[in-house]
N, C-alpha and C positions, 0 to 999 in steps of 0.2 A: 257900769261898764267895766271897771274894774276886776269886779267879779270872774265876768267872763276872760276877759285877760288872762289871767293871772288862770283859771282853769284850761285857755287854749295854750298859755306857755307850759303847766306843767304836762299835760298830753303830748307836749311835742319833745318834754325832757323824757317821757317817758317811753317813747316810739324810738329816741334815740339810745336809751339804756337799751332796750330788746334788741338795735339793730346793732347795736355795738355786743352785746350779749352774744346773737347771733354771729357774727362775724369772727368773734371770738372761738366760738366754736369749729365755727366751721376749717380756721385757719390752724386748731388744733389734731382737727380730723384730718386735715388735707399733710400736716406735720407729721402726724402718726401715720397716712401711708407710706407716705417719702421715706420714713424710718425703715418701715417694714420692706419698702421695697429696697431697701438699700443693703437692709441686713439678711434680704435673700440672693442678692448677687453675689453680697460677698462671702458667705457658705458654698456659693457655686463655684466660684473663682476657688476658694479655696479644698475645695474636692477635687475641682479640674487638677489643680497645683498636686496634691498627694497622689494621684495619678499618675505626672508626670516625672516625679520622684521614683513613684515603684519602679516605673517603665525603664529610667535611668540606672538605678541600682541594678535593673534585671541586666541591665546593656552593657553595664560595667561587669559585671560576672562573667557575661559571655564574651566579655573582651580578655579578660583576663585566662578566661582558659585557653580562647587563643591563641596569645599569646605562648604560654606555657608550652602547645601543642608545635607550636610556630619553632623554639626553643629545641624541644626535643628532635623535630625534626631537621633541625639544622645541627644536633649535635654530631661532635666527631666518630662516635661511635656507628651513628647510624650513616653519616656520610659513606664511611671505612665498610661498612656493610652493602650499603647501595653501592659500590663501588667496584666490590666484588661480585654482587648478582650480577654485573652490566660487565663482564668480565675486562676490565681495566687492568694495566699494567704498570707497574712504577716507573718513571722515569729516572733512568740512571745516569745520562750527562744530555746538557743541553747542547746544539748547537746554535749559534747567532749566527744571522745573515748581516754580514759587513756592508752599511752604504756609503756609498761615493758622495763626497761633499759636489752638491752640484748637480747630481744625476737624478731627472725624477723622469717617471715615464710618466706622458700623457695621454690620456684616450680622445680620440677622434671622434665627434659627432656629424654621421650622414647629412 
């Protein structure tokens, strides 16, 4: 009886090497997706990301000539120009309207 013993225990050392074997593997395969899937998102993340950089850089160019255009035409040259098409005149003295401490006019609501 022995015998058989001692060949049902190593059968069942041996069932347990394959299932541990196998498990191994499997928890290897299932590692190696996880990996892969992980190192495909972050290739995607990071394309989306230089993307988002180009986009920005392009935004900033176009802010910046704005700018510039914004500049030019607020200069005093071009004001003093627009000024004259629109046929404007210099003002040569001002007068001020003097208020009375006290005096305010109010409007009447119907």
């Amino acid at each position: 009886m022995t015998y058989y013993r001692h060949r049902n225990f190593s059968s069942f050392t041996e069932k347990g090497k394959i299932a541990l074997s196998l498990s191994i593997i499997f928890g290897l395969i299932l590692l190696s997706i996880f990996y892969l899937a992980q190192t495909n998102q972050l290739v995607a993340k990071n394309f989306e990301l230089r993307n988002f950089r180009n986009a920005l850089s392009e935004r900033q160019k176009q802010n910046q000539k704005l700018l510039i255009s914004l500049m030019q035409t607020r200069s005093l040259n071009s004001l003093e120009s627009a000024a004259k098409n629109l046929n404007l005149v210099v003002v040569e003295k001002l007068n001020y309207l003097k208020m009375v401490p006290g005096f305010f006019a109010l409007s009447q609501k119907p």
